[in-house]
C-alpha positions as CSV (number, residue, x, y, z in Angstrom):
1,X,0.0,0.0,0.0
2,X,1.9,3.4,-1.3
3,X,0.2,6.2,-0.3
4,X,2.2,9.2,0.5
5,X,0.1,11.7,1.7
6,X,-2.1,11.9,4.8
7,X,-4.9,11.8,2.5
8,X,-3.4,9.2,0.1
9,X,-3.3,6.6,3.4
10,X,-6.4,7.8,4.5
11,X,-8.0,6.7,1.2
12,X,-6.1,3.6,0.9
13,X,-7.4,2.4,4.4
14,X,-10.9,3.5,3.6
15,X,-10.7,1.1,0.3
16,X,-9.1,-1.5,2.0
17,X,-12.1,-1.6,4.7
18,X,-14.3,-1.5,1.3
19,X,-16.0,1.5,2.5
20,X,-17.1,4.6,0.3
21,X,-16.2,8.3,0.6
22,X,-20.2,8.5,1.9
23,X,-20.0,5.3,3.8
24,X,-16.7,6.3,5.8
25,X,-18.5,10.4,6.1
26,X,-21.6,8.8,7.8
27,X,-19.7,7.1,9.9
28,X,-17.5,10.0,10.8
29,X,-20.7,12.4,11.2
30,X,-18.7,14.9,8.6
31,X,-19.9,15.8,4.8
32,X,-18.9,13.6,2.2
33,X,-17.3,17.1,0.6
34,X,-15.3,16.8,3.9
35,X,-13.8,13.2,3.6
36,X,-13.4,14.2,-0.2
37,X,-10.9,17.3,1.0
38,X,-9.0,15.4,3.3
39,X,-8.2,12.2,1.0
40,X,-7.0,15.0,-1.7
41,X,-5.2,16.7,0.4
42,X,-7.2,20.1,0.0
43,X,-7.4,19.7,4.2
44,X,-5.9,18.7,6.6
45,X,-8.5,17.1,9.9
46,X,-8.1,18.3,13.0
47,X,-7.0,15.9,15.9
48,X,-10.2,15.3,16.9
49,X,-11.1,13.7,13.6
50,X,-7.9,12.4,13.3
51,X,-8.7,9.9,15.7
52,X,-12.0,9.4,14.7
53,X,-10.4,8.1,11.2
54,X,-7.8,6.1,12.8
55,X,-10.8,4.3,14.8
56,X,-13.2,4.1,11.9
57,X,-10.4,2.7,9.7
58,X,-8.6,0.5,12.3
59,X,-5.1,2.2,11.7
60,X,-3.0,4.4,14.0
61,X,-2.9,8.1,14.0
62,X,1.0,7.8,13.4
63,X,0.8,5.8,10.1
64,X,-1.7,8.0,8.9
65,X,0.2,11.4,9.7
66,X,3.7,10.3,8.9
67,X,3.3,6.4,7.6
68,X,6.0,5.4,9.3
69,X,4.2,2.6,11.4
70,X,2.3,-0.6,10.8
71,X,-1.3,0.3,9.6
72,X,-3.2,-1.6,12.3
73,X,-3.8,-0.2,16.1
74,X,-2.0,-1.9,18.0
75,X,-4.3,-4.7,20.2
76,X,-4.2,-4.9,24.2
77,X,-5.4,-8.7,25.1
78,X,-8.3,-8.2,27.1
79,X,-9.2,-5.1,25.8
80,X,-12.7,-4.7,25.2
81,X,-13.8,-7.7,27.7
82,X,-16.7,-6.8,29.9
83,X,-15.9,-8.2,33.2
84,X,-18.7,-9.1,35.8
C-alpha cells in the first residue's frame, strides 16, 4: 500500500475496509465534501477527527500522519472484555 500523503493513506485504508467516501463520512458524522478534502489533500483534519479516522479505519494516528508505522492499532489482550 503506497500512499504518501495523509490523505493518500487515508483513502487507501478507507478502500481496503471496502467503505465509500459517503459510507466512511456517515460514519464519521462529517460531509462527504469533507472526507473528499482530506483524501485529496485540499485539508488537513483536526485531531479530533484524526482519531475518529484512525478508529473508523482501524489504523494508527501515526501511520496516517507520517506512515512510518504498521497500519493496524495496536491490540491490548483483554481489551474490550466486559468483566462481571
Amino acid at each position: 500500500m503506497e500512499a504518501l500523503t495523509l490523505g493518500g493513506r487515508m483513502r487507501a485504508a478507507r478502500e481496503t475496509k471496502g467503505l465509500t467516501q459517503a459510507k466512511l463520512a456517515q460514519l464519521l458524522d462529517v460531509p462527504v465534501v469533507t472526507l473528499w478534502r482530506w483524501e485529496g489533500d485540499r485539508m488537513r483534519p483536526g485531531i479530533d477527527a484524526l482519531e475518529r479516522v484512525s478508529t473508523a479505519l482501524e489504523v494508527s494516528i501515526d501511520w496516517l500522519v507520517r506512515g512510518d508505522h504498521l497500519p493496524s492499532v495496536p491490540t491490548v489482550e483483554g481489551a474490550g472484555e466486559v468483566r462481571s
